[in-house]
C-alpha positions in Angstrom: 2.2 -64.7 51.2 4.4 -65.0 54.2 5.7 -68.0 53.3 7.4 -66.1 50.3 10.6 -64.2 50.4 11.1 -61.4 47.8 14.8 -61.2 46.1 14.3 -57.6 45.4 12.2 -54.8 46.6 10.4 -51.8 44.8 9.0 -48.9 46.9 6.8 -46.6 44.9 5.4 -45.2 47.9 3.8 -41.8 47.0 3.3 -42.8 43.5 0.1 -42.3 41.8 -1.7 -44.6 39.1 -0.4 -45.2 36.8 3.3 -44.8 38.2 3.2 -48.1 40.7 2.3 -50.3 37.1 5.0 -48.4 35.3 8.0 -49.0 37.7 6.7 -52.6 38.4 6.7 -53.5 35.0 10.6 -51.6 34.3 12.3 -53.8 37.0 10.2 -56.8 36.3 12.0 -56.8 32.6 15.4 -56.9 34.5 14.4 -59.3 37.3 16.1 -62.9 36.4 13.6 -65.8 35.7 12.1 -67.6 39.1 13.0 -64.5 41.5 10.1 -63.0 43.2 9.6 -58.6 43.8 8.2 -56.9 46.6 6.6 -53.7 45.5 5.5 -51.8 48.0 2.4 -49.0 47.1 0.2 -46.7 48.5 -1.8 -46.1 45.8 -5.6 -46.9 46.3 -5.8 -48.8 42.9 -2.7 -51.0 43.4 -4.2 -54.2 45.2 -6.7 -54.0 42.3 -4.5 -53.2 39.3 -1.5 -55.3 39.9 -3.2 -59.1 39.9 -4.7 -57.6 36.3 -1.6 -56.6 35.0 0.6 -59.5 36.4 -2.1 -61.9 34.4 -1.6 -59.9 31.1 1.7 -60.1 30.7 2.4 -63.7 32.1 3.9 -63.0 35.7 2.9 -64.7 38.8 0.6 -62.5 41.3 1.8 -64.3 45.1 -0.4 -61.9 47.0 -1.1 -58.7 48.5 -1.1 -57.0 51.7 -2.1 -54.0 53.4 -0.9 -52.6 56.5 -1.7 -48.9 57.6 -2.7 -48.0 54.0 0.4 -49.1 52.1 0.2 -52.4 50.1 2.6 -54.7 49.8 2.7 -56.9 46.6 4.6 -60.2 45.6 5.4 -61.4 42.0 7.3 -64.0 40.6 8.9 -64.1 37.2 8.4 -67.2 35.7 
């Protein structure tokens, strides 16, 4: 996941399920085609939840990572 760079970042920090999805998915329909979002969560249902959703609706799940209880998320737009 390091090896990734994100073109925009999305902090929902403090957001609850289903929030984290809902905001992802809102910017994701604006993001151009081949750029890649960092969404940063601390949400205990987020490193879970957002491979799932990115494989439903056709998005590219990079990875996850967690660091002091926030997660940190990478997805590409294809």
């Amino acid at each position: 996941m390091s090896e990734v760079r994100a073109d925009e970042f999305l902090d929902c920090v403090g957001l609850f399920c289903p929030n984290p999805i809902i905001q992802t998915s809102i910017r994701m329909k604006k993001l151009e085609q081949g750029r890649v979002l960092e969404v940063a969560a601390d949400d205990s249902t987020f490193p879970k939840d957002i491979p799932d959703w990115c494989a439903k609706m056709g998005y590219e799940f990079l990875g996850v990572s967690e660091d002091g209880g926030e997660f940190r998320a990478l997805i590409r737009k294809p």
